[in-house]
N, CA, C and O atoms as a DFTB+ gen file, in Angstrom:
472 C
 N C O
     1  1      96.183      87.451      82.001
     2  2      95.399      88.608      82.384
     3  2      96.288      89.696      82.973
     4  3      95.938      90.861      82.790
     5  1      97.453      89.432      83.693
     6  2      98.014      89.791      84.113
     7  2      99.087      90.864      83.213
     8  3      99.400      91.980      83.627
     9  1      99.460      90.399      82.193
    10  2     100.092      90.829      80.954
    11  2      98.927      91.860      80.487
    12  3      98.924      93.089      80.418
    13  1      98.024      90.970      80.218
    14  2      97.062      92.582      79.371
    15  2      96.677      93.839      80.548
    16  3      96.011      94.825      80.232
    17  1      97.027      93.692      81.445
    18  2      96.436      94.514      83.024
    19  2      97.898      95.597      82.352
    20  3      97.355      96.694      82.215
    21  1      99.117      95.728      81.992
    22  2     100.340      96.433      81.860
    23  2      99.696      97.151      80.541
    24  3      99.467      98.336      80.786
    25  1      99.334      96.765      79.194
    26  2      98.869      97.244      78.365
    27  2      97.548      98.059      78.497
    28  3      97.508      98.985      77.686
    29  1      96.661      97.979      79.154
    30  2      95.471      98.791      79.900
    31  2      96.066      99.675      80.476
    32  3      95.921     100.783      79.958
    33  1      96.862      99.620      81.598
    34  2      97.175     100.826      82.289
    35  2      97.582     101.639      81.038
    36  3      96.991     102.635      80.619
    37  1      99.006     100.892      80.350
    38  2     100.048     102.152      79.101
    39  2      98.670     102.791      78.309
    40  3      98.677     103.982      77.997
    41  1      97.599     102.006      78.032
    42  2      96.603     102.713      76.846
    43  2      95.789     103.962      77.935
    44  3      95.683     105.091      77.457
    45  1      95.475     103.820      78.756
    46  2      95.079     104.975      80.178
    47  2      95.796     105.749      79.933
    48  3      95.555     106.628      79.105
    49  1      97.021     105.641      80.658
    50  2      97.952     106.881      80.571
    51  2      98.508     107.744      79.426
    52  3      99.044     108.848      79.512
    53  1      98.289     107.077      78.449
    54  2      98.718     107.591      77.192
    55  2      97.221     108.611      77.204
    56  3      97.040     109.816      77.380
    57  1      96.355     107.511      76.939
    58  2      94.920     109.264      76.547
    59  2      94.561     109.792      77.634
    60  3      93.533     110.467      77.686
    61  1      95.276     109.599      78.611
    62  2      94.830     111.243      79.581
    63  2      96.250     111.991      79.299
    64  3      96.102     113.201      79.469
    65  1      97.151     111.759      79.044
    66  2      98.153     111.997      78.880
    67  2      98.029     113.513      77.361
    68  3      98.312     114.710      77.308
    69  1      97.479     112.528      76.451
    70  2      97.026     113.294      75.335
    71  2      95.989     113.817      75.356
    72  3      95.947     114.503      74.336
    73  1      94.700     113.974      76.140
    74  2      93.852     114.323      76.560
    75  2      94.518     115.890      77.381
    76  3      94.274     116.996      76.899
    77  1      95.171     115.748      78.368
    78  2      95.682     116.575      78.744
    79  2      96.792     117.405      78.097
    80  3      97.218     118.394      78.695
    81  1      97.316     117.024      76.816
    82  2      98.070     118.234      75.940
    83  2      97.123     119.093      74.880
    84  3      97.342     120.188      74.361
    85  1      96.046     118.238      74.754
    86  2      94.750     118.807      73.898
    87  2      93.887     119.839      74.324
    88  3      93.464     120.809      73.695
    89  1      93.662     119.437      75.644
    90  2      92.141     120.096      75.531
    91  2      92.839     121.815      76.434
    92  3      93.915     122.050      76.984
    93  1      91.689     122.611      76.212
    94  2      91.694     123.687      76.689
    95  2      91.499     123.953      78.458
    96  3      91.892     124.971      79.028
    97  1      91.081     123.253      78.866
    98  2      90.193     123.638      80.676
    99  2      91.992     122.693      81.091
   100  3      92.783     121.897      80.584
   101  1      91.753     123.644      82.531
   102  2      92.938     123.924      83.224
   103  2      92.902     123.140      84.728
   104  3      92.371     123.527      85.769
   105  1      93.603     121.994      84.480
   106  2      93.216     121.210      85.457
   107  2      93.956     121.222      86.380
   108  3      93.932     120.191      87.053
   109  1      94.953     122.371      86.853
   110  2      95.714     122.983      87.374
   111  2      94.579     123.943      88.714
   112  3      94.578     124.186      89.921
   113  1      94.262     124.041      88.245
   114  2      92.795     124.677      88.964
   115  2      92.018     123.941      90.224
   116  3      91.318     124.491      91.074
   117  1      92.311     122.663      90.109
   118  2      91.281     121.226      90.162
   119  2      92.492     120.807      91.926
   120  3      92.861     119.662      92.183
   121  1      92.761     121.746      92.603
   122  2      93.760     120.985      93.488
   123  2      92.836     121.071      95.104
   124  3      93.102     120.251      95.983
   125  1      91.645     122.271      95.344
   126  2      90.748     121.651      96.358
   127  2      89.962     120.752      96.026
   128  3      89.403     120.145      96.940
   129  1      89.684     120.403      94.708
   130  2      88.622     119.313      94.787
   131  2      89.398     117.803      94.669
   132  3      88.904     116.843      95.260
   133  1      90.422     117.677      94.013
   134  2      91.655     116.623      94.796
   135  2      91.674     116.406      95.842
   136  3      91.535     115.273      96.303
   137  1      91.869     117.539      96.572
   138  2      92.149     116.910      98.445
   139  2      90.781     116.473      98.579
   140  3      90.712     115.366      99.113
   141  1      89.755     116.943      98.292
   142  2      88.711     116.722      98.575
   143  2      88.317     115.107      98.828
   144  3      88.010     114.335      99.737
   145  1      88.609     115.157      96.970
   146  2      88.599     113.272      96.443
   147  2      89.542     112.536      97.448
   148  3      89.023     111.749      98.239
   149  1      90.663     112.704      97.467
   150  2      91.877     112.046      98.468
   151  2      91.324     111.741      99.602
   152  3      91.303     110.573      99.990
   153  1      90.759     112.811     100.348
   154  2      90.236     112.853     101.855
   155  2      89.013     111.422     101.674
   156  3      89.046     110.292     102.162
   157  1      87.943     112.130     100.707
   158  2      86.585     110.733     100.376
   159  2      87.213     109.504     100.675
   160  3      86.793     108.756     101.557
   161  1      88.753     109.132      99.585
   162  2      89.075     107.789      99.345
   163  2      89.798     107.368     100.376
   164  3      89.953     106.166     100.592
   165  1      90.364     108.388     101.191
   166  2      91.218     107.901     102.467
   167  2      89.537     107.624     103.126
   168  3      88.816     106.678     102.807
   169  1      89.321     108.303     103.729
   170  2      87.733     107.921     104.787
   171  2      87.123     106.681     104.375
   172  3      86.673     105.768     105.068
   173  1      87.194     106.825     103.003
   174  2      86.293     104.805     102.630
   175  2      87.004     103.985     102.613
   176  3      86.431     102.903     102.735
   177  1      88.644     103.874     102.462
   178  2      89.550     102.788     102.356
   179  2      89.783     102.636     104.188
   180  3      90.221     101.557     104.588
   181  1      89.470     103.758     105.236
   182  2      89.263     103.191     106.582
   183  2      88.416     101.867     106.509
   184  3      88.670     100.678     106.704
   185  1      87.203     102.642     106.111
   186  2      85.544     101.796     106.350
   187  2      86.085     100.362     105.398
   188  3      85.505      99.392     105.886
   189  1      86.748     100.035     104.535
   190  2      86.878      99.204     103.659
   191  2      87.237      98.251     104.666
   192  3      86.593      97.215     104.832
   193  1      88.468      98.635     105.497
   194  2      89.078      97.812     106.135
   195  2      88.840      97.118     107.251
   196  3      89.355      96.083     107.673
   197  1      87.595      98.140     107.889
   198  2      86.888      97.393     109.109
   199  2      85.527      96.621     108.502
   200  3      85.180      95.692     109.231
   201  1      84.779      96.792     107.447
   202  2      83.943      95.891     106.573
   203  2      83.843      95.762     105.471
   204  3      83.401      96.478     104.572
   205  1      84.380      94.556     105.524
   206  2      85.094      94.171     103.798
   207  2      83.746      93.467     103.243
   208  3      83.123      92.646     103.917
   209  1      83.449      93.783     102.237
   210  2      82.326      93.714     101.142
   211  2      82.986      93.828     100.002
   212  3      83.818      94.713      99.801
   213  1      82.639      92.874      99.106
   214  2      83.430      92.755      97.642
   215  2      82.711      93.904      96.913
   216  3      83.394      94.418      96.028
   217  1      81.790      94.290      97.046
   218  2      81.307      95.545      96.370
   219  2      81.643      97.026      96.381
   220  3      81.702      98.003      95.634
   221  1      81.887      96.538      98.025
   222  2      82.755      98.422      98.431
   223  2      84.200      97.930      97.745
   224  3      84.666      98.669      96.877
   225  1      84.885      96.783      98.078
   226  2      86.259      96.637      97.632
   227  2      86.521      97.252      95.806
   228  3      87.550      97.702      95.304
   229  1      85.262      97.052      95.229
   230  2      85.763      97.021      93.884
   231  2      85.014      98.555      93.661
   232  3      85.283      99.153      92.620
   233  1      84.189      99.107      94.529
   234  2      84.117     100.511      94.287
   235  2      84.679     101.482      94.997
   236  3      84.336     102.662      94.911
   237  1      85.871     100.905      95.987
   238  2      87.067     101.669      96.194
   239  2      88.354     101.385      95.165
   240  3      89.372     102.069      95.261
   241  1      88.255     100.561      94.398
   242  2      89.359     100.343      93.164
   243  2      89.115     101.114      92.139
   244  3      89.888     101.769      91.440
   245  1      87.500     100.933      92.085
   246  2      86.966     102.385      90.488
   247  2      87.192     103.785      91.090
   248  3      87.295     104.795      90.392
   249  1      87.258     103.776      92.334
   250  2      87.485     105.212      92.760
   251  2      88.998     105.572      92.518
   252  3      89.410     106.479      91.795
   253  1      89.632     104.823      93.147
   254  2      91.212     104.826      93.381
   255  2      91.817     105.337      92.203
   256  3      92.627     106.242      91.999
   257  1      91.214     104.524      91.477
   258  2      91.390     104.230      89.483
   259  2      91.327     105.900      88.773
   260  3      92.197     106.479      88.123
   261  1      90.255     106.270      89.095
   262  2      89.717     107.548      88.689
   263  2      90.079     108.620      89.127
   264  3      90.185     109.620      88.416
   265  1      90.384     108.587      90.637
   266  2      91.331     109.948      91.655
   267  2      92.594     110.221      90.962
   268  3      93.079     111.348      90.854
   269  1      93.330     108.671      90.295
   270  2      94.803     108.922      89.970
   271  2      94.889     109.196      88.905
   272  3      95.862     109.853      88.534
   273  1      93.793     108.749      87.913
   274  2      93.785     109.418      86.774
   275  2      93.838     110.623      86.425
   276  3      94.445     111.039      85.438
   277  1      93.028     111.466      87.427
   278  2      92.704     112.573      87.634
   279  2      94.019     113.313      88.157
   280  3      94.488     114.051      87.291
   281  1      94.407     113.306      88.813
   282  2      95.982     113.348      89.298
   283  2      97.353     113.631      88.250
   284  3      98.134     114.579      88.165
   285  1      97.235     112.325      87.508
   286  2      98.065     112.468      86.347
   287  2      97.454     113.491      85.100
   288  3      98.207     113.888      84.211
   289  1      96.612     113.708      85.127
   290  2      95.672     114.961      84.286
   291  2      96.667     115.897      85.048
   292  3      97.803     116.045      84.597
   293  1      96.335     116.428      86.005
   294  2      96.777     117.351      86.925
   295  2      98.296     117.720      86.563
   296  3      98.733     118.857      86.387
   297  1      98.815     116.835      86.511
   298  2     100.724     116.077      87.015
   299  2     101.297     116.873      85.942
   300  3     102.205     117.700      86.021
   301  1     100.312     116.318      84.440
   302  2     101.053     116.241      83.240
   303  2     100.858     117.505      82.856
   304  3     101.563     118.008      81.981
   305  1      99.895     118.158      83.454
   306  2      99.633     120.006      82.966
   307  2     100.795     120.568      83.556
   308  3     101.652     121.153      82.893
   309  1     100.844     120.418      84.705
   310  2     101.876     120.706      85.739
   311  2     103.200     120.763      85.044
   312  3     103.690     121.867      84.804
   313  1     103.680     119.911      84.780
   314  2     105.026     119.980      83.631
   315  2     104.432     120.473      82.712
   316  3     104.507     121.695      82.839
   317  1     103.956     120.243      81.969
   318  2     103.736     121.574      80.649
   319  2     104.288     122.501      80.840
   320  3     105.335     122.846      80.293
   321  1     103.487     123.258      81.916
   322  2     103.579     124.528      81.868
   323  2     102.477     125.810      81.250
   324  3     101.945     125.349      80.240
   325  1     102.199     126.600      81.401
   326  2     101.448     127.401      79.990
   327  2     100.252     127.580      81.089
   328  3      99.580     128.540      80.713
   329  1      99.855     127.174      81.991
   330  2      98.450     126.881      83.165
   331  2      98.955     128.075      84.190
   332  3      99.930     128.816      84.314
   333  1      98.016     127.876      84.681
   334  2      97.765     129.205      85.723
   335  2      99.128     128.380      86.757
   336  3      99.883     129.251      87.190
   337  1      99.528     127.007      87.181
   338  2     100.327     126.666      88.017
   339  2     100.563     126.278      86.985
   340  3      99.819     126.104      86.021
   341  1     102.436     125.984      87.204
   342  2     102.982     124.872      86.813
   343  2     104.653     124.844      87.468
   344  3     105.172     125.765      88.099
   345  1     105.280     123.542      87.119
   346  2     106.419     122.974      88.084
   347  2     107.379     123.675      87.048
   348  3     107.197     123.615      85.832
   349  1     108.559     124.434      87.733
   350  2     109.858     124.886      86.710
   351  2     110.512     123.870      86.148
   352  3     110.115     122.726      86.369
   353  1     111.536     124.081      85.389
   354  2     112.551     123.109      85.264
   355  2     113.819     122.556      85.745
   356  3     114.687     121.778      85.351
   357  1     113.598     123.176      86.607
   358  2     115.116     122.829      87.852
   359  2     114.198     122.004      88.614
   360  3     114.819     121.629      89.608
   361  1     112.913     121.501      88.627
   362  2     112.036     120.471      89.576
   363  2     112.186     119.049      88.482
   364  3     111.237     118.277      88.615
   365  1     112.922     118.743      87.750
   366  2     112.278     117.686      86.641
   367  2     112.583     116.709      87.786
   368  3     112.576     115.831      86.924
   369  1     112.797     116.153      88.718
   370  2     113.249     114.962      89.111
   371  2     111.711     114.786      89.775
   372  3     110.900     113.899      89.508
   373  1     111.549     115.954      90.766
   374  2     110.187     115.811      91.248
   375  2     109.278     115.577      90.450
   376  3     108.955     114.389      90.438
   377  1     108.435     116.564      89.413
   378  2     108.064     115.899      87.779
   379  2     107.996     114.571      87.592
   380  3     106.959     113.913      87.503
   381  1     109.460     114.049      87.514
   382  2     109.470     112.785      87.013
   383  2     108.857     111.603      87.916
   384  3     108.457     110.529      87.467
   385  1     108.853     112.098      89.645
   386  2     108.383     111.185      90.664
   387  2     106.948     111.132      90.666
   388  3     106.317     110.090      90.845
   389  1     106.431     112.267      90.465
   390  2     104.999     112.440      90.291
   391  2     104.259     111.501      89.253
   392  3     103.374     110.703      89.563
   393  1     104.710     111.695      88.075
   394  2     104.072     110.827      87.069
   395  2     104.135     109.587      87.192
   396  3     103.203     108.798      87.036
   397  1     105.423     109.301      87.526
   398  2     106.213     107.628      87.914
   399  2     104.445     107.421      89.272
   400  3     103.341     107.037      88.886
   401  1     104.634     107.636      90.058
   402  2     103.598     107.827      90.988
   403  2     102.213     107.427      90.755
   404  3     101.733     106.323      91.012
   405  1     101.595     108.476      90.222
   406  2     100.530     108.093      89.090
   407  2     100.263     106.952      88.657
   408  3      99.213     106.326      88.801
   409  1     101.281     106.624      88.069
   410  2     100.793     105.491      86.947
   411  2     101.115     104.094      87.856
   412  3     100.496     103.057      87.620
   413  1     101.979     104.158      88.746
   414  2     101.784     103.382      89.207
   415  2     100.923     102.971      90.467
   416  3     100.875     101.919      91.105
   417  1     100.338     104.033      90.583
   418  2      98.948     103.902      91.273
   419  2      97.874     103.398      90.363
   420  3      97.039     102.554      90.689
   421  1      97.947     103.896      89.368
   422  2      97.043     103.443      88.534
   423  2      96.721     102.141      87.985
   424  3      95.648     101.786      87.498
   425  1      98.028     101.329      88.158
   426  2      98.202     100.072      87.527
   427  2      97.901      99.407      89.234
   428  3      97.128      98.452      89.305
   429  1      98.394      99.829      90.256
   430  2      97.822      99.238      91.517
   431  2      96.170      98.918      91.446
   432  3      95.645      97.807      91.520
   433  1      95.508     100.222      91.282
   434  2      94.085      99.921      91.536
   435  2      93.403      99.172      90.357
   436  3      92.450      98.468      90.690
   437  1      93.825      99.208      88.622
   438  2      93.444      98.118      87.950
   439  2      93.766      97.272      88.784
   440  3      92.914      97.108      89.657
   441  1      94.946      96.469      88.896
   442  2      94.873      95.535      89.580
   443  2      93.825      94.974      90.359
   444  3      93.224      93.960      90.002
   445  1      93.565      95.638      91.483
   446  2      92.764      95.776      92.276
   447  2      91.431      95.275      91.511
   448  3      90.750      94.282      91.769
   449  1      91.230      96.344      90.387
   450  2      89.811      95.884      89.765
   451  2      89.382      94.511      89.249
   452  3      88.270      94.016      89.436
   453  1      90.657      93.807      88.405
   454  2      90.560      93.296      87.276
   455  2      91.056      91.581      88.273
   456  3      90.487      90.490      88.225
   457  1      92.230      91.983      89.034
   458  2      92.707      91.050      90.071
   459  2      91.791      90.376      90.892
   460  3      92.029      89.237      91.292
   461  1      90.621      91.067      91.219
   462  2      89.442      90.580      92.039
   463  2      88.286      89.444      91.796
   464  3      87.596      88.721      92.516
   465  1      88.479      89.728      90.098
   466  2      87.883      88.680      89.163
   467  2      88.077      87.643      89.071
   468  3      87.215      86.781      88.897
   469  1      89.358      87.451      89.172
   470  2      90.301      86.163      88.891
   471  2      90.523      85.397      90.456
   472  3      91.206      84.378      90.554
């Protein structure tokens, strides 16, 4: 399970990835309602920790899951370029930490999801 949990994340990141070289709307745009989400998931991963319920646990993992997705949407416009924001090219290292970041948040909170089962 553990093996197919690495192939789930790569198939995620790949179609937001391509999702985000496709589509038209500018998710560059999308950075108060991020903090927004961030702030939500920080405030419930408090509450998580003082009452643990397997139900909040696994609907702070679908959240987690979905914020970073959202993120790497964000990340990967960001390097593009062509958006109302985007990162130069004398930043690629930062770029490169960001995405690295992402995805491995992303493969944290599957975890989280899929890990809970087992």
């Amino acid at each position: 399970a553990r093996s197919s949990l690495v192939g789930i994340t790569a198939f995620v990141c790949l179609g937001i990835t391509l999702f985000s070289f496709q589509t038209k709307y500018d998710f560059t745009l999308c950075f108060g309602v991020l903090f927004v989400i961030s702030l939500a998931l920080f405030g419930f991963g408090i509450v998580c920790i003082f009452t643990y319920s397997r139900i909040m646990y696994t609907i702070y993992a679908g959240l987690g899951a979905l914020a970073f997705s959202i993120f790497l949407a964000v990340d990967t416009q960001l390097i593009m370029g062509g958006k109302r924001h985007e990162i130069s090219a004398e930043d690629h290292v930062f770029a490169s930490i960001m995405l690295y970041l992402d995805i491995v948040y992303i493969f944290i909170y599957l975890l989280q999801l899929i890990g809970d089962r087992e």
